[in-house]
Structure formats: structure tokens, C-alpha cells
TORTINU-59445 format. One line per field, with one value per atom (N, C-alpha, C, O): residue number from 1; residue in three letters; chain; atom name; x, y, z. Coordinates in steps of 0.1 Angstrom, whole numbers, padded with zeros to 4 digits. Example, Ala and Ser with C-alpha at 12.3 -4.5 7.8 and 13.67 -1.06 7.14 Angstrom:
<sites>
pos	(1 1 1 1 2 2 2 2) $
code	(Ala Ala Ala Ala Ser Ser Ser Ser) $
unit	(A A A A A A A A) $
site	(N CA C O N CA C O) $
px	(0132 0123 0132 0142 0128 0137 0129 0134) $
py	(-0057 -0045 -0033 -0033 -0022 -0011 0000 0011) $
pz	(0078 0078 0078 0085 0071 0071 0079 0080) $
</sites>
This chain:
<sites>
pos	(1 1 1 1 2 2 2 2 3 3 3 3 4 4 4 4 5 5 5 5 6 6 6 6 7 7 7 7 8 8 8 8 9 9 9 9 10 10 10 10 11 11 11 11 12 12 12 12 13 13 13 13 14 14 14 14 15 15 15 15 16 16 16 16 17 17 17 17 18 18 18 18 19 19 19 19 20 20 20 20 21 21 21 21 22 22 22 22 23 23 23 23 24 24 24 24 25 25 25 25 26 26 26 26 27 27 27 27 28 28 28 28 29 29 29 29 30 30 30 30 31 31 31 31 32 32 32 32 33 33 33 33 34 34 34 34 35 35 35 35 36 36 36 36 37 37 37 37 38 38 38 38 39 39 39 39 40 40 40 40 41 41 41 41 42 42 42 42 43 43 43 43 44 44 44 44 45 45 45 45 46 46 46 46 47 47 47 47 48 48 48 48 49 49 49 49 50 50 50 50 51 51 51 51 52 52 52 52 53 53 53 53 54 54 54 54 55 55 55 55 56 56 56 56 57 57 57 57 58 58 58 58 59 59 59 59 60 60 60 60 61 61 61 61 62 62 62 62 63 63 63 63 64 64 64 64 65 65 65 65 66 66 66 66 67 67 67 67 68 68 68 68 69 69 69 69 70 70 70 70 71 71 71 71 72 72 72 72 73 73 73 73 74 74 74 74 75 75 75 75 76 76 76 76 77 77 77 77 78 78 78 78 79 79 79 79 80 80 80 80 81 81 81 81 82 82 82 82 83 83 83 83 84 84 84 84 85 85 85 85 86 86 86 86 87 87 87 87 88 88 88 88 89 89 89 89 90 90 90 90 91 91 91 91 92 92 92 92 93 93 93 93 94 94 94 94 95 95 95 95 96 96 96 96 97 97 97 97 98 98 98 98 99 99 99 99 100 100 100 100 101 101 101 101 102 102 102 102 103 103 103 103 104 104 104 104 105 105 105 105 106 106 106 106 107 107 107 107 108 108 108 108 109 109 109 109 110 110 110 110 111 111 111 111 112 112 112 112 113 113 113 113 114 114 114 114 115 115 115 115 116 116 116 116 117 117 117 117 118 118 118 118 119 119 119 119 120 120 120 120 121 121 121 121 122 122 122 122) $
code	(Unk Unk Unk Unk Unk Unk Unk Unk Unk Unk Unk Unk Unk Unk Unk Unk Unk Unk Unk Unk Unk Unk Unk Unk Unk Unk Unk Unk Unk Unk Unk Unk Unk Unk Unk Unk Unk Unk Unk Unk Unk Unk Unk Unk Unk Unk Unk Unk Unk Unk Unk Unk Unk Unk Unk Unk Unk Unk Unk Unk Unk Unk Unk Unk Unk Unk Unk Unk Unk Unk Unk Unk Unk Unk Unk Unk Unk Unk Unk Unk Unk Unk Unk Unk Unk Unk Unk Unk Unk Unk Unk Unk Unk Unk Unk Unk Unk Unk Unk Unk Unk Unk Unk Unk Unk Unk Unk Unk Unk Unk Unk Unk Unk Unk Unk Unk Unk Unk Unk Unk Unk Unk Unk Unk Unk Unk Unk Unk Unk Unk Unk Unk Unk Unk Unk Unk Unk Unk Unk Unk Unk Unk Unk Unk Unk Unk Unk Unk Unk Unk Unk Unk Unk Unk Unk Unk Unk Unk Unk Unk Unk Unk Unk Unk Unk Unk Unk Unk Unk Unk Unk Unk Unk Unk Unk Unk Unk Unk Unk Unk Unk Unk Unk Unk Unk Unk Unk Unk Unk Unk Unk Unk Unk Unk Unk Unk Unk Unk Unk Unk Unk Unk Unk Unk Unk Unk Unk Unk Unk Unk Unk Unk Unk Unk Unk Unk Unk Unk Unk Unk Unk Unk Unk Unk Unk Unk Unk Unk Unk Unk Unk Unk Unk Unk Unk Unk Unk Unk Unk Unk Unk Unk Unk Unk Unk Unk Unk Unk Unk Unk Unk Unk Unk Unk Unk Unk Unk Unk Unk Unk Unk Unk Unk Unk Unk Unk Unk Unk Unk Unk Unk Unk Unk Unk Unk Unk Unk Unk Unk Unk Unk Unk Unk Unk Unk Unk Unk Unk Unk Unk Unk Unk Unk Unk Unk Unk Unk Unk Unk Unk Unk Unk Unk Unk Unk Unk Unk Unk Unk Unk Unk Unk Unk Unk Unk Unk Unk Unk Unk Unk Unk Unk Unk Unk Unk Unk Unk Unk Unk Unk Unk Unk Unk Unk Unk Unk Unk Unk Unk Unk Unk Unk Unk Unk Unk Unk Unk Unk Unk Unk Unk Unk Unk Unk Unk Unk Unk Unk Unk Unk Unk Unk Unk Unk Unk Unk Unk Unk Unk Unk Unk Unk Unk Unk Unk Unk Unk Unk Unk Unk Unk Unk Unk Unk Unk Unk Unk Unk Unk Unk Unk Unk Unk Unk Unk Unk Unk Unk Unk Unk Unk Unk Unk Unk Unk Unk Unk Unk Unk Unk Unk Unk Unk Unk Unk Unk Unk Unk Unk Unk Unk Unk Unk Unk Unk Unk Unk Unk Unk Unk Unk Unk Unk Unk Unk Unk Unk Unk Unk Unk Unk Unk Unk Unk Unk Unk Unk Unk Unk Unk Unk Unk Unk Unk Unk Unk Unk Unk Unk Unk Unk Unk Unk Unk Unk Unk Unk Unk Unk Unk Unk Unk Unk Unk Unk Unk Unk Unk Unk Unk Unk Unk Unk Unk Unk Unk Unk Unk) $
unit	(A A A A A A A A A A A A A A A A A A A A A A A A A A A A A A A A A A A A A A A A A A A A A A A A A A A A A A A A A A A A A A A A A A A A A A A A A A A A A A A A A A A A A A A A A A A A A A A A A A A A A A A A A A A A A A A A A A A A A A A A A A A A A A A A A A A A A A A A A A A A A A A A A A A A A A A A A A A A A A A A A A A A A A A A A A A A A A A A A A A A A A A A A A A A A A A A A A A A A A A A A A A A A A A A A A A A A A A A A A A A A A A A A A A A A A A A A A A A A A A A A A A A A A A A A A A A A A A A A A A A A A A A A A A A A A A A A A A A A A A A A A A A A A A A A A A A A A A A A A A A A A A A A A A A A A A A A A A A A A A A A A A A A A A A A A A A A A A A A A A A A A A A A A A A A A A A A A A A A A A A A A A A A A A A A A A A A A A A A A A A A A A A A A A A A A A A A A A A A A A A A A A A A A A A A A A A A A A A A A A A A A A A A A A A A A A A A A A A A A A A A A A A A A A A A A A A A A A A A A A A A A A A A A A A A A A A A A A A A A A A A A A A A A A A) $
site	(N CA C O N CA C O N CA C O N CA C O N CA C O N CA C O N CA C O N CA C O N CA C O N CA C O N CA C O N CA C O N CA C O N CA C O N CA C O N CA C O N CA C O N CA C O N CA C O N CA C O N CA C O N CA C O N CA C O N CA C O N CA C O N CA C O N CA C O N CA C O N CA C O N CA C O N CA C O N CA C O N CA C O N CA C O N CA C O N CA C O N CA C O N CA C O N CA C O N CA C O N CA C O N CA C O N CA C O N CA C O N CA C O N CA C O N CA C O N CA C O N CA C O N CA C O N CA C O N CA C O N CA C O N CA C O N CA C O N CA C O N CA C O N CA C O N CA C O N CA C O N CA C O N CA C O N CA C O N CA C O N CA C O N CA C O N CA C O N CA C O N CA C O N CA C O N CA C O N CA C O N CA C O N CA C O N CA C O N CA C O N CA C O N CA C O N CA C O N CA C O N CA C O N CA C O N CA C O N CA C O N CA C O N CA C O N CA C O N CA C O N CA C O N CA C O N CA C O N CA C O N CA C O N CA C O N CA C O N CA C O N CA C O N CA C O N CA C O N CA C O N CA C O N CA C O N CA C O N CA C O N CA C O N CA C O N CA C O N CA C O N CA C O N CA C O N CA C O N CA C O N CA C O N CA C O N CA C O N CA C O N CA C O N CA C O N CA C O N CA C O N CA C O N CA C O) $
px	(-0313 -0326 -0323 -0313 -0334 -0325 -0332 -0327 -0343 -0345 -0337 -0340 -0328 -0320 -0307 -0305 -0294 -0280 -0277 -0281 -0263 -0252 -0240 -0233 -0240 -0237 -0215 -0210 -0209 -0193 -0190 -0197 -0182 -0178 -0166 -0160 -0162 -0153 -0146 -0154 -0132 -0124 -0131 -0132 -0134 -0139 -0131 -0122 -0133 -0124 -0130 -0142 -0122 -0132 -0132 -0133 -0132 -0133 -0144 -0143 -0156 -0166 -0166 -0155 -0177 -0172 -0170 -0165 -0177 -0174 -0161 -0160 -0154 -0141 -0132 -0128 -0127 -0117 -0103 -0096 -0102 -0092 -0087 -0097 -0081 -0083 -0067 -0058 -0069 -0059 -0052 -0058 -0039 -0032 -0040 -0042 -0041 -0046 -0035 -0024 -0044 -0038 -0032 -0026 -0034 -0027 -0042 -0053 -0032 -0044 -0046 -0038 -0060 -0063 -0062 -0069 -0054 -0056 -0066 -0071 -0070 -0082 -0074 -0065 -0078 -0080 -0085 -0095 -0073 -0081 -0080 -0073 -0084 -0090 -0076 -0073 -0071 -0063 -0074 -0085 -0073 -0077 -0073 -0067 -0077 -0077 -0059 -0053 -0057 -0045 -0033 -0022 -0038 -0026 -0027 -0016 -0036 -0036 -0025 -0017 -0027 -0021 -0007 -0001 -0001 0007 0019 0028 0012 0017 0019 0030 0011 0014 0025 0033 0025 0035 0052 0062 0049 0061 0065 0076 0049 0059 0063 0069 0054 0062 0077 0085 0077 0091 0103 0102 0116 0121 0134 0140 0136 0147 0160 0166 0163 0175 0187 0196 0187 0199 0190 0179 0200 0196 0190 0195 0182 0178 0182 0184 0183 0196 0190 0180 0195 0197 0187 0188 0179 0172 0182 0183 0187 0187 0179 0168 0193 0183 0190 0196 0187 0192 0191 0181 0205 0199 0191 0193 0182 0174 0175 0166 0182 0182 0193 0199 0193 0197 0195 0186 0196 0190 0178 0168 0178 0169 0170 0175 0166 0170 0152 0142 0154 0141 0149 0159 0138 0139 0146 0142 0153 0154 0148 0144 0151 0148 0152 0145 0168 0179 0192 0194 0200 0215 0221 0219 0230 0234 0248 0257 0250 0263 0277 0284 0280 0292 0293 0303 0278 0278 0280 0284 0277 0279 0298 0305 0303 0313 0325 0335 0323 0330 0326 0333 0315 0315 0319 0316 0326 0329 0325 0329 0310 0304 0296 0292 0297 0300 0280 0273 0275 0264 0253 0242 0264 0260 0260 0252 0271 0266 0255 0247 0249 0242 0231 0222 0225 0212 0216 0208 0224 0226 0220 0216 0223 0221 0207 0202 0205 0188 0187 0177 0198 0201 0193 0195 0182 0179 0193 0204 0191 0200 0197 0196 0195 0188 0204 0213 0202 0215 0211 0221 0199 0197 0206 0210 0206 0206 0227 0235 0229 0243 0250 0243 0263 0266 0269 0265 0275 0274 0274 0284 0260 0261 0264 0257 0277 0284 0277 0282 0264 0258 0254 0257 0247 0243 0257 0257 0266 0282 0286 0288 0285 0288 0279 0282 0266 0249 0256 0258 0259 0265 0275 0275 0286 0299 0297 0300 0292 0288 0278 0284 0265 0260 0264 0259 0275 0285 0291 0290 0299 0304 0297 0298 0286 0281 0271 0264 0271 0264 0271 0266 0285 0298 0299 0304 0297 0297 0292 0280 0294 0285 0272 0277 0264 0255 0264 0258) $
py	(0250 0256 0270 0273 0278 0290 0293 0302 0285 0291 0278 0278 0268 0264 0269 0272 0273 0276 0269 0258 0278 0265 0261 0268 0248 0242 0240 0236 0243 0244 0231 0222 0228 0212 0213 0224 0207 0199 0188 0179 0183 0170 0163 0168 0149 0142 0137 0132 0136 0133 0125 0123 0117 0102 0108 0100 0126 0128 0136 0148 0132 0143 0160 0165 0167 0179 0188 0199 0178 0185 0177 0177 0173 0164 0172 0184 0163 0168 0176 0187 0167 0168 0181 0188 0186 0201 0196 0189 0204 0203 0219 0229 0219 0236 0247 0245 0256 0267 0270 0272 0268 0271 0260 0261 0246 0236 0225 0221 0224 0210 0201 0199 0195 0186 0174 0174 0163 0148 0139 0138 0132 0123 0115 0113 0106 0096 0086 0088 0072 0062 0048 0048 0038 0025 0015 0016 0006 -0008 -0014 -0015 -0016 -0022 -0039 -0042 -0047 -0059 -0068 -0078 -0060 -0057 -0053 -0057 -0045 -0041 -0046 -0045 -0052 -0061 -0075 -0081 -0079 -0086 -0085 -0092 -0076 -0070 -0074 -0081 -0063 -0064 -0076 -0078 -0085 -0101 -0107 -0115 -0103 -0111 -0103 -0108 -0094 -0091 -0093 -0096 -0092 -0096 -0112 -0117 -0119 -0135 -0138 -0147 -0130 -0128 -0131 -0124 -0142 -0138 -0129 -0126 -0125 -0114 -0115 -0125 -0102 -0109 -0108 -0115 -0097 -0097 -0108 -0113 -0108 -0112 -0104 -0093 -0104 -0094 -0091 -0100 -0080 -0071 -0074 -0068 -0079 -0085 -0074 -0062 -0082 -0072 -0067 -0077 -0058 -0055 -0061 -0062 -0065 -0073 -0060 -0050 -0062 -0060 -0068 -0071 -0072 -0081 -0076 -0066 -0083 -0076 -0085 -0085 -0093 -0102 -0116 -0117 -0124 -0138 -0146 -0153 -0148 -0154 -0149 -0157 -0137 -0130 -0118 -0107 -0120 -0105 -0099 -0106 -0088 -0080 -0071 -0064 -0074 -0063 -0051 -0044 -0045 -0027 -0024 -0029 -0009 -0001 0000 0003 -0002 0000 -0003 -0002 -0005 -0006 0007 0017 0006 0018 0022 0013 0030 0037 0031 0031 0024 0018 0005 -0001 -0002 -0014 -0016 -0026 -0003 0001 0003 -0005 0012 0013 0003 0005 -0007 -0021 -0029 -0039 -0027 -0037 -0032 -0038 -0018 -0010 -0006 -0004 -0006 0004 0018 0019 0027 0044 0041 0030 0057 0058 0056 0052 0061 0060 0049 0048 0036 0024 0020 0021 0018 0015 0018 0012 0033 0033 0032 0039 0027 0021 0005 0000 0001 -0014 -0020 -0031 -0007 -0007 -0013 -0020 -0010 -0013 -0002 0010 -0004 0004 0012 0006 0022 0030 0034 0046 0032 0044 0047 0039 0061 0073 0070 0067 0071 0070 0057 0059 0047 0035 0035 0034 0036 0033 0022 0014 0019 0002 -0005 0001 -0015 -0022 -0038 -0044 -0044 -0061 -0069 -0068 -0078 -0085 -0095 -0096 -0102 -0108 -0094 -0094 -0084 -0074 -0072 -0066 -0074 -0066 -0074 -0071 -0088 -0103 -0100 -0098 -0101 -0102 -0090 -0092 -0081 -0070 -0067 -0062 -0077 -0082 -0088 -0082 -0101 -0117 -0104 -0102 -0094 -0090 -0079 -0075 -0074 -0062 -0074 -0072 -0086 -0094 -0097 -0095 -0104 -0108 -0100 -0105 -0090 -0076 -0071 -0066 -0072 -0065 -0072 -0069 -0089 -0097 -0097 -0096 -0098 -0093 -0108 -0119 -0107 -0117 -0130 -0141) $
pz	(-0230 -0227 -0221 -0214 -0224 -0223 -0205 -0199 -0199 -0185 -0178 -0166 -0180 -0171 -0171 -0183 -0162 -0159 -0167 -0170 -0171 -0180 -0170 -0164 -0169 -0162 -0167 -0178 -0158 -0163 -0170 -0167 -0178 -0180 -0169 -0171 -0160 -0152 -0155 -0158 -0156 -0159 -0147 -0136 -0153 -0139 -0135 -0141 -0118 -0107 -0098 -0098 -0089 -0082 -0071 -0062 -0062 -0051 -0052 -0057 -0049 -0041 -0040 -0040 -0040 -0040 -0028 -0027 -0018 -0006 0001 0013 -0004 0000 0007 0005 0017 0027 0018 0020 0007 -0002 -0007 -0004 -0011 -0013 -0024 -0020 -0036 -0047 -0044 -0040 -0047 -0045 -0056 -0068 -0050 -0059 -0070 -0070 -0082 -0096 -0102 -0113 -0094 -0102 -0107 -0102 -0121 -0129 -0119 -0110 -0121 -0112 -0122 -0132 -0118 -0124 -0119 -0108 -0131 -0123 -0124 -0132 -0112 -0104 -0116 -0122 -0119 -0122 -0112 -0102 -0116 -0111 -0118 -0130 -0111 -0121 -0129 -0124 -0140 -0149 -0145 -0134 -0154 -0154 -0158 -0154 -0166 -0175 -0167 -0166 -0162 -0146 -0137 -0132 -0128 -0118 -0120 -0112 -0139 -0141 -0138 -0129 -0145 -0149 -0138 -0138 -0125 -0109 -0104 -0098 -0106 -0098 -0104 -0099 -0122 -0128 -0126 -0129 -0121 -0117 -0104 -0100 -0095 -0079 -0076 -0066 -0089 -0084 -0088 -0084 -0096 -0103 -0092 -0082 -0093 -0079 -0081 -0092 -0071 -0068 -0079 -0082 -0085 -0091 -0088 -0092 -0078 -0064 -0053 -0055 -0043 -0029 -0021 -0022 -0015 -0010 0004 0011 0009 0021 0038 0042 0043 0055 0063 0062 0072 0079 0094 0102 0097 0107 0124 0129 0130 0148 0160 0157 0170 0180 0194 0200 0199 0212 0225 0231 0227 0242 0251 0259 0252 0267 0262 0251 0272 0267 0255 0259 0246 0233 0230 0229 0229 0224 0214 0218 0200 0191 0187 0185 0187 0180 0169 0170 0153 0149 0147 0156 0141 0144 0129 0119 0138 0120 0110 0100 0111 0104 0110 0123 0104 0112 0113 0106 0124 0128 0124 0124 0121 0119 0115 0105 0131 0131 0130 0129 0129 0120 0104 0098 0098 0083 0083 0077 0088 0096 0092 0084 0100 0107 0094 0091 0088 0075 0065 0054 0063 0051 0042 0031 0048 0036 0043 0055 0032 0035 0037 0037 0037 0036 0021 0020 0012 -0003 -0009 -0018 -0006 -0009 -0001 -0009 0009 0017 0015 0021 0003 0002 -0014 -0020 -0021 -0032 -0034 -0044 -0020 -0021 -0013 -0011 -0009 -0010 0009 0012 0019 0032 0041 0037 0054 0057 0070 0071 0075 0079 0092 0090 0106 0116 0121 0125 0120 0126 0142 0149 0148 0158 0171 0182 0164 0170 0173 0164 0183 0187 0190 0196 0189 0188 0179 0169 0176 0169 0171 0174 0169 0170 0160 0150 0163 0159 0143 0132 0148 0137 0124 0112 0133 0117 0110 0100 0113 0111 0098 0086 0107 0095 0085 0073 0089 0076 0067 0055 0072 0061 0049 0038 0061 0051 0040 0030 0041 0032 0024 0014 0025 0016 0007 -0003 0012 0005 -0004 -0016 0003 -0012 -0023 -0035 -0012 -0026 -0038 -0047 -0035 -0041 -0051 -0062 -0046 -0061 -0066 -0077 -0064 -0078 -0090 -0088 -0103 -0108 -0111 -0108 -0115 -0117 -0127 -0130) $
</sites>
């Protein structure tokens, strides 16, 4: 109509136009899609799936008398003392903190027994 504006065509996008979001200047914008029914599937049938390695020893640290908490990663010279470098270690999918100094005796073992049985082959 020739007394209304022509209005731009725009790729549609699932963010608002006054959105916090801000895309970099000069780059294509991708839309945003939704899982389908087909991929929700898809996802579950893969995460019930079980492990086809073992999966890598969580990292403890002692805090008192028979007591371990958590850490973030093993430290240095627990990788160290169980012979494996840093590149095996995020090869075998082991978390790492450089921070944490020490080395306790159980993560040392969990590391050994999982460095064996890792180079086996299936």
C-alpha cells in the first residue's frame, strides 16, 4: 500500500528487540531454534547408554579424622606419583587444579588402577 512504510524482512530470531543480548557488529545473526521431539529422543537414548570406558575417579581431599571432601581436581603431584603427564590427563578426560598442593595417598591409587585400566584396550 502505497501510504503504509515498507517494513524490512528480518531472519527470525527468539530474542526480543529490546534484548539485553546484543549480536557483534557485522556478524550474521543465527536463529535460535527449540528441541524437536526427535531430539529430546535422540539425547535420552544416548545418555542411558552406559559408559564405554570407566569413568575417571573423582578427586577427595582429607579435612579431619575420617573425613574426605570433594576437590576440584587433582593436583600436580598426585598426577606426578601416578605417572601420568598433563596431556594424558586431559586426554582421559581427569579434572586437574594446578592450585591444590600435596599429594593424598587414595587419589594417587584411584589414578593408578585408572591409568591401567584406560590403556587396555576394550
Amino acid at each position: 500500500m502505497p501510504g503504509r512504510p515498507q517494513l524490512e524482512e528480518k531472519e527470525e530470531v527468539n530474542l526480543p528487540e529490546d534484548s539485553c543480548i546484543q549480536s557483534p557488529s557485522g556478524a550474521d545473526r543465527v536463529s535460535m531454534t527449540t528441541w524437536q521431539k526427535h531430539d529430546w529422543k535422540q539425547y535420552f537414548e544416548i545418555a542411558r547408554r552406559p559408559w564405554q570406558r570407566l569413568r575417571p575417579p573423582r578427586p577427595v581431599y582429607p579435612t579431619g579424622i575420617n573425613r574426605v571432601l570433594p576437590a576440584a581436581g587433582f593436583s600436580l603431584s598426585e598426577l606426578d606419583d601416578a605417572g601420568i603427564n598433563l596431556d594424558q590427563a586431559e586426554e582421559l578426560g581427569l579434572p586437574v587444579d594446578a592450585g591444590r598442593i600435596g599429594a593424598y595417598g587414595p587419589n594417587v591409587s584411584a589414578l593408578r588402577g585408572f591409568a591401567l585400566v584406560s590403556r587396555r584396550p576394550l
